[in-house]
Legacy VTK file of the C-alpha trace (Angstrom):
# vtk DataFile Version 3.0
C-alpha trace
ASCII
DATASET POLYDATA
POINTS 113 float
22.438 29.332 5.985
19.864 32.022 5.711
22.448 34.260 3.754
23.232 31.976 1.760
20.031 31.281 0.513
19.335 35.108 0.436
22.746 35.230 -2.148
21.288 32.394 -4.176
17.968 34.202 -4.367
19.579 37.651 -5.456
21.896 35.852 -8.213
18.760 33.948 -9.235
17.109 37.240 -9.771
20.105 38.462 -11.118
20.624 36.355 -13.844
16.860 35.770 -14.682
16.665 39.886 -15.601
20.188 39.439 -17.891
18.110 36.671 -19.499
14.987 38.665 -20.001
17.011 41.994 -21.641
18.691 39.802 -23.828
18.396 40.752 -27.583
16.555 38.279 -30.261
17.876 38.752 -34.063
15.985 37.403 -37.232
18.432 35.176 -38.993
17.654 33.984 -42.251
16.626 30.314 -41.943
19.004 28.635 -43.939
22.064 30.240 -41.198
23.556 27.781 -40.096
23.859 27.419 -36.327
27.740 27.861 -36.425
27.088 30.507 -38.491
24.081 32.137 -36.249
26.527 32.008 -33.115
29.014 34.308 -34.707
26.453 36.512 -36.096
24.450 36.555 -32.925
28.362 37.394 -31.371
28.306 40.531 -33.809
25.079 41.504 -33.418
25.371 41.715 -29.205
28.926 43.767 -29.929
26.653 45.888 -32.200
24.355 46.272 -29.371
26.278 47.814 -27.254
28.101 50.039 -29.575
24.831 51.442 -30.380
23.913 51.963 -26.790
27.130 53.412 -26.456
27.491 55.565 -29.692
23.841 56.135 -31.060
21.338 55.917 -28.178
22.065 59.548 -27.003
20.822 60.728 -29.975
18.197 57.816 -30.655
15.918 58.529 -27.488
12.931 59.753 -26.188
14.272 62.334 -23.531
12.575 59.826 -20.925
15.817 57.312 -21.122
13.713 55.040 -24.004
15.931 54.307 -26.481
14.294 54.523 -29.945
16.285 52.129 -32.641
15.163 53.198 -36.352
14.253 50.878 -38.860
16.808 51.561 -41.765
16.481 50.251 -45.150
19.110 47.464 -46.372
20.424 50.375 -49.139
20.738 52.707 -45.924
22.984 49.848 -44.166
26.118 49.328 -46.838
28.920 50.665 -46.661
29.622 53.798 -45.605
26.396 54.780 -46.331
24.829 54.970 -42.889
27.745 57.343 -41.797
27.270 59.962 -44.396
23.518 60.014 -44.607
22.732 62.678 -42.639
24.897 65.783 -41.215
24.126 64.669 -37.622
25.935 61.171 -38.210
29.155 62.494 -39.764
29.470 64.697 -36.552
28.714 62.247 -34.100
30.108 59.298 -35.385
32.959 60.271 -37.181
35.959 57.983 -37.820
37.713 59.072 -35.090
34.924 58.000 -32.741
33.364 54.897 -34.372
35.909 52.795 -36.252
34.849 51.205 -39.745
34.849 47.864 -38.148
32.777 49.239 -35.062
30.115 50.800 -37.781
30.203 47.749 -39.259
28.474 45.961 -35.797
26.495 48.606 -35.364
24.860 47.915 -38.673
24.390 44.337 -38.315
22.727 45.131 -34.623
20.398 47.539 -37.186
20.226 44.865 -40.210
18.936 41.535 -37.950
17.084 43.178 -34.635
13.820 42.147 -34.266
11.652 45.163 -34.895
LINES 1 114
113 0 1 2 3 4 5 6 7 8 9 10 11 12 13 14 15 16 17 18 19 20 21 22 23 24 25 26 27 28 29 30 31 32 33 34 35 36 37 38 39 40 41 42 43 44 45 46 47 48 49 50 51 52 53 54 55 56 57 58 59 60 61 62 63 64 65 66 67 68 69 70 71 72 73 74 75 76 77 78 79 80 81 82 83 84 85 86 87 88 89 90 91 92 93 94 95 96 97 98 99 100 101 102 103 104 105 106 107 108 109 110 111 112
């Protein structure tokens, strides 16, 4: 019974720090909530991509990942892949698809700052 409880207690915990991590996005108000899920879907897949592609660039040195604040103009297109020398080397196309790039940016676009 006792380890039982003690499981409980440790999933509890678990799942309460997944909860706190999670993301929040500023969606236009007028999104409908259909329409917020599957952003919200893109956004988390752009998450991680980030995390995965961008964050060993985009940190402190002290494992604090540091997320800039583009400009909507800086987040068309192809755009945020050719706007500096460091991004065509590190993300090429080779290593970040066009559709991957494309979650990264809306992860950028609707984070809360």
């Amino acid at each position: 019974m006792k380890k039982t409880l003690y499981f409980i207690a440790l999933f509890l915990m678990f799942t309460n720090c997944k909860l706190l991590n999670k993301e929040s996005y500023n969606f236009p108000e007028a999104m409908l909530p259909n329409v917020q899920k599957d952003y919200l879907e893109m956004c988390n897949k752009g998450k991680t991509l980030y995390e995965l592609n961008c964050s060993m660039c985009h940190n402190t040195g002290r494992r604090k990942q540091i997320v800039p604040n583009f400009s909507k103009s800086q987040l068309v297109g192809y755009t945020l892949r050719v706007s500096n020398l460091n991004h065509e080397k590190s993300i090429p196309d080779s290593l970040v698809s066009e559709e991957e790039l494309g979650y990264i940016m809306y992860y950028l676009e609707y984070r809360k700052h």
